[in-house]
N, C-alpha and C positions, 0 to 999 in steps of 0.2 A: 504494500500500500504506500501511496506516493501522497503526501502530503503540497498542498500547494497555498502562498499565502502573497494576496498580490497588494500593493500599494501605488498612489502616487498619480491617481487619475484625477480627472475638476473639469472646474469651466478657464477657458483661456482664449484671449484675440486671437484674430487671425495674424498667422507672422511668428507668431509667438512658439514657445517651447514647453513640454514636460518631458520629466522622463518618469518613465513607467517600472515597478520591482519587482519580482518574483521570487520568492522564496522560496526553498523545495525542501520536505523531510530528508530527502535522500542525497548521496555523494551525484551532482548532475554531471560528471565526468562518467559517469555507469549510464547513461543513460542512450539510447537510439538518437533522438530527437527532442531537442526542447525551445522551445521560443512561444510565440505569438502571433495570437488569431484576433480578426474584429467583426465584429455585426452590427450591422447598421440596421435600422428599423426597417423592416421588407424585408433585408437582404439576406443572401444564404453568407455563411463562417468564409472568410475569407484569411488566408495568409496575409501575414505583416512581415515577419522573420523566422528562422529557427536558427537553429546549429544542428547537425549531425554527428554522430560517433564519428565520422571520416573526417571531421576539422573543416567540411563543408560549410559555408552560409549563403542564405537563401532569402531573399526578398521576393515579398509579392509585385505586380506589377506596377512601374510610377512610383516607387519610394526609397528605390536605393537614391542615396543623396540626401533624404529627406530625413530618415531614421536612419538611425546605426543601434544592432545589437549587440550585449556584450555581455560578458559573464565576470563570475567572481567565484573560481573553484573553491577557495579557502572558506565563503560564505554561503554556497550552494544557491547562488542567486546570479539570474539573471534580470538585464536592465533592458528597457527599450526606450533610446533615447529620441524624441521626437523632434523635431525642428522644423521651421517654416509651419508652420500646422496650417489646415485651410478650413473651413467649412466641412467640406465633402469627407475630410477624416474623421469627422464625428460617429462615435460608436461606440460598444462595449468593447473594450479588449481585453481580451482573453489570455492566460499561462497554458503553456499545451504542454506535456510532455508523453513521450513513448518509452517505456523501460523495458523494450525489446521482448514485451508480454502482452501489453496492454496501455491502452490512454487515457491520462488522465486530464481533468479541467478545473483551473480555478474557476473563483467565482464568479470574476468579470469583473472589471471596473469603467467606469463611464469616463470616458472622452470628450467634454462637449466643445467645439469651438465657434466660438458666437460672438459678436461684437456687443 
């Protein structure tokens, strides 16, 4: 069982910056896959980032540049640093991780960016 515990979401201008926390019970160096999904109201779970066991990173579409993800092995935490933020990024974003068994989901934290 994978524990997941996320921080660091709100309201912010456009232009503007957050960065996003994830915490995970487990060593995230053991893990398949871990980063970050968003849902926007209608929309189906979209990729933002991961990492893979192979030292892979992976952006969803239009956001490399925008976001960078990053980790912290010694803290089991990954970040998702947001930049430029626009409108249209507004969503829940999600913690994802795969422990090469199964996947698990934070709880979501809201995104909203609004003037």
């Amino acid at each position: 069982q994978v524990h997941l515990v996320e921080s660091g979401g709100g309201l912010v201008q456009p232009g503007g910056s957050l960065r996003l926390s994830c915490a995970a019970s487990k060593n995230i160096f053991e893990f398949l896959r871990m980063g970050w999904y968003r849902q926007a109201p209608g929309k189906q779970r979209d990729l933002v980032a991961s990492f893979t066991s192979g030292g892979t990173t992976l952006y969803g579409d239009t956001l490399l540049g925008r976001f960078n993800i990053s980790r912290d092995n010694a803290t089991n935490t990954v970040y998702l640093q947001m930049d430029s933020l626009r409108p249209e990024d507004t969503a829940i974003y999600y913690c994802y991780v795969h422990d090469w068994i199964r996947e698990y989901w934070g709880q979501g934290t809201q995104v909203t960016v609004s003037s």
